[in-house]
C-alpha positions as CSV (number, residue, x, y, z in Angstrom):
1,X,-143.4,-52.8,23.4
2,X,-141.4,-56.0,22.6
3,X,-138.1,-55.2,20.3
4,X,-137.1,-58.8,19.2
5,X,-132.9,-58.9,18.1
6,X,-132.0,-58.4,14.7
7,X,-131.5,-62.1,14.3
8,X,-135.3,-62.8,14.3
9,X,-136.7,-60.3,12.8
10,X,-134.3,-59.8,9.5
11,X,-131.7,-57.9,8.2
12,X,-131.1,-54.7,6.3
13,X,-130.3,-54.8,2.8
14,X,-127.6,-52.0,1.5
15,X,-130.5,-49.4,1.7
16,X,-131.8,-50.0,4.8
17,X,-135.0,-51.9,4.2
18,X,-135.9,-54.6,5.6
19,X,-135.6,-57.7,4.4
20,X,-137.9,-61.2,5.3
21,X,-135.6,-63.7,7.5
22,X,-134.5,-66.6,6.1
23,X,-134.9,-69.7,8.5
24,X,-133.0,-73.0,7.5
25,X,-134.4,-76.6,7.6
26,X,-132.7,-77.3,10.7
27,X,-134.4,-74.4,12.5
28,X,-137.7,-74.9,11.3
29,X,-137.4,-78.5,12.6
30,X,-136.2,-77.1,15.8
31,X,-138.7,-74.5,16.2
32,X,-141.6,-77.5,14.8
33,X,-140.5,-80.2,17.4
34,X,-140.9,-77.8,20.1
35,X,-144.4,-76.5,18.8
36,X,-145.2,-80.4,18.9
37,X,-144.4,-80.9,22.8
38,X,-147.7,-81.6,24.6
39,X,-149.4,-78.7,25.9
40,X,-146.9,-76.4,23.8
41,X,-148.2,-73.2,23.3
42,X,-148.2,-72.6,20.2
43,X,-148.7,-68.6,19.7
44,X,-146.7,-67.8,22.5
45,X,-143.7,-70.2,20.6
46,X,-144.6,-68.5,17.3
47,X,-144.3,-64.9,18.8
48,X,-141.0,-65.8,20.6
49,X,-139.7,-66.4,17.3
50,X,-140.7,-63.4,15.4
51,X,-142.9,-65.4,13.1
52,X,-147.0,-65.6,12.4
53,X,-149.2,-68.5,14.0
54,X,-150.3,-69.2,10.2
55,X,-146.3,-69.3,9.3
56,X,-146.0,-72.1,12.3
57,X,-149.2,-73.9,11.3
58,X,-148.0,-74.1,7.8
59,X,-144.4,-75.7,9.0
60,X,-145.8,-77.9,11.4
61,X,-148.2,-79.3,8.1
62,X,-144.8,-79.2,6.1
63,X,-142.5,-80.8,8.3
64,X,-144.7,-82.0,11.3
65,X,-144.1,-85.7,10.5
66,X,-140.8,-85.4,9.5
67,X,-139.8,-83.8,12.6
68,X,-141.7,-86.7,14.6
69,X,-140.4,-89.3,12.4
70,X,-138.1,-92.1,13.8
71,X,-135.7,-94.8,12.3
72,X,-136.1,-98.1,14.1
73,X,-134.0,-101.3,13.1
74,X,-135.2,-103.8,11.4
75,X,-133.8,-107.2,12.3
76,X,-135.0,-110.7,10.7
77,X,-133.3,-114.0,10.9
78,X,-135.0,-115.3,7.9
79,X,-133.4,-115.4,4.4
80,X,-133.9,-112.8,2.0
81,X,-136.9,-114.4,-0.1
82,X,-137.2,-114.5,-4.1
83,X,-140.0,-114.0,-6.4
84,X,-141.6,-117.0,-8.0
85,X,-139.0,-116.7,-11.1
86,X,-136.4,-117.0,-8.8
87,X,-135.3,-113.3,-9.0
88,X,-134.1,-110.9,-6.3
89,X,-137.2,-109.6,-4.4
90,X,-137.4,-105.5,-4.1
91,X,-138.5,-103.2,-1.5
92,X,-139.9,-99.5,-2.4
93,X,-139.8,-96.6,0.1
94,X,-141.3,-93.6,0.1
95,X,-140.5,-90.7,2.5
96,X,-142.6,-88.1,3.8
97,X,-141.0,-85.6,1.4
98,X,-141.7,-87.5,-1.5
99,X,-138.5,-89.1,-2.6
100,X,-139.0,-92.7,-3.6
101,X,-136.2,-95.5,-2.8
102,X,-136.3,-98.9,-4.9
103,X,-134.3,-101.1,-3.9
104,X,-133.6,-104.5,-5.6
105,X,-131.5,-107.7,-4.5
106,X,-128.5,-108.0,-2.1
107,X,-128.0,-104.5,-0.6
108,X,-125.2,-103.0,2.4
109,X,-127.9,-102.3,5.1
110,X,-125.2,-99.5,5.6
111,X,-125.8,-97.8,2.2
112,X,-129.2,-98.3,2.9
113,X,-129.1,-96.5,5.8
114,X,-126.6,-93.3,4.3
115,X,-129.5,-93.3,1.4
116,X,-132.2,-92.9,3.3
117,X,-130.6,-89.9,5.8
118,X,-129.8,-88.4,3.1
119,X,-133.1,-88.3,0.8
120,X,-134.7,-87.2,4.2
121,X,-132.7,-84.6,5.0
122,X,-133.3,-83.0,1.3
C-alpha cells in the first residue's frame, strides 16, 4: 500500500476529517511544466502527487500555455509610427488568462514589462 505524507494528501480540520488540499498557482505550474516534458508520464506524475489524471488534465488545459509561455524582446530601430490623423498609434494585448492590455502613445518599455508580469501572474 502507498501512504503519501500529510502534505499531499490534506490536512485535518479540528474534527479530524479530512480536508481537500489546496495547491497554489506556483505549484500547479510546477507540477504542469513537468507533466509537459517530452515523454513525461503523466499518471505516474499525477499519482506522485496525490492527485487524479482528470485533476492533471484539467491543469495542463488551464495553465498548459501559460506554463510554456515565453517573453522574448522586442527590438526595432524604426520610429514609433502614427495613425493617419497624426495621433499616437496603440497596441492591444491579450494574455492567455484573459486580461487585456491597451496601450497608447509613448510608454516606459519597463512599465510595460512590470504590467505584463503582473497581469500574467494573476
Amino acid at each position: 500500500m502507498l501512504v503519501l505524507p500529510e502534505e499531499l494528501t490534506g490536512r485535518e480540520d479540528d474534527l479530524g476529517r479530512k480536508r481537500r488540499r489546496e495547491w497554489s498557482i506556483a505549484e500547479k505550474r510546477r507540477i504542469v511544466a513537468e507533466a509537459n516534458q517530452p515523454d513525461a508520464n503523466k499518471s505516474a506524475i499525477a499519482r506522485r502527487y496525490g492527485i487524479s489524471d482528470s485533476q492533471l488534465y484539467a491543469w495542463r488545459k488551464g495553465l498548459g500555455s501559460e506554463a510554456d509561455a515565453h517573453f522574448l524582446p522586442v527590438v526595432t530601430d524604426e520610429p514609433p509610427l502614427a495613425n493617419s490623423d497624426g495621433s499616437p498609434g496603440s497596441i492591444d494585448i491579450v494574455l492567455s488568462n484573459g486580461h487585456r492590455l491597451t496601450i497608447s502613445g509613448a510608454v516606459d518599455p519597463a512599465h510595460v514589462k512590470r504590467l505584463l508580469r503582473t497581469l500574467a501572474s494573476t
